[in-house]
Each structure stands twice: as structure tokens, then as C-alpha cells.
N, C-alpha and C positions, 0 to 999 in steps of 0.2 A: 237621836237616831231611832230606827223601828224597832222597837223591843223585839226579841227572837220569839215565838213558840204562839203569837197572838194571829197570824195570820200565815196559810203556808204559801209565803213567798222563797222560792227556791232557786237556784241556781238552772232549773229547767223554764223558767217563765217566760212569756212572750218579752222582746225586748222592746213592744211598745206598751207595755202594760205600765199607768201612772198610780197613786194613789198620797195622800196627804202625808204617811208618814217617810217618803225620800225628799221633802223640802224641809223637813222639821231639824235642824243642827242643834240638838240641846240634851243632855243628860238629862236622864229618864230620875223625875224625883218620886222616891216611893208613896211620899205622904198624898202626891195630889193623884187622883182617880184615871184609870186609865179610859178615854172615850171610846176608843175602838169604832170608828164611826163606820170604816168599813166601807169607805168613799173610793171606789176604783172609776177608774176612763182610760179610753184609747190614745194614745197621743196621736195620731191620725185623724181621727173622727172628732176627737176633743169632747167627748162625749160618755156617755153608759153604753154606749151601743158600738159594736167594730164595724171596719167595714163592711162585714158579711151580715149588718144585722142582728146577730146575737149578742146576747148579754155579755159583757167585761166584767171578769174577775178571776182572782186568785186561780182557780180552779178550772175556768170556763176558758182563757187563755192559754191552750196547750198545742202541741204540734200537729193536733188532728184535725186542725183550723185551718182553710187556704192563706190565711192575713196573716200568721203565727210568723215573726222573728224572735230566731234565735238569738240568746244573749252572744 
């Protein structure tokens, strides 16, 4: 699962917002490094980029976007 405090993913985020860590099902082991690669897309667009063109991510998909669904 996506470790908590590494990326602000929140309960206010686009609800097509993707990124690598909601396919990952596996307890977080301390020993090994965390990548944090920071890999966002649209599920629409399938892409780095949303409908409207702009940049996808954490931050940049919010409600003051035309394309923004809510969760």
C-alpha cells in the first residue's frame, strides 16, 4: 500500500488522478529504499497530461480544473 506522508494524496483528489503506488498490494518493508518515483497520469488521457493540457499530479489535480472528479 502507499505509505502515508510521502505524497499529498488526500481524500480531496481528482478521482481520475492514477499513480504507481494504488497497484502496489504489499507491506511497506523498512529495510529496502523507498523510490518515490513520483509517477502520476490521467486515467482519461492515460498520460502526464489531463484533458485540459496541464500537468497531472498530486497538487495540480484539484477542483479548480474543468476535468477535476470528485472522489
Amino acid at each position: 500500500m502507499e505509505r502515508a506522508g510521502l505524497t499529498r494524496i488526500d481524500d480531496d483528489r481528482c478521482n481520475l488522478l492514477r499513480w504507481k503506488g494504488m497497484f502496489i498490494d504489499a507491506m511497506w518493508d523498512p529495510k529496502v529504499p523507498h523510490g518515490n518515483d513520483r509517477a502520476f497520469w490521467c486515467h482519461l488521457t492515460q498520460n502526464c497530461l489531463g484533458p485540459d493540457s496541464q500537468l497531472v499530479d498530486e497538487y495540480e489535480c484539484n477542483e479548480t480544473r474543468k476535468c477535476y472528479k470528485a472522489l
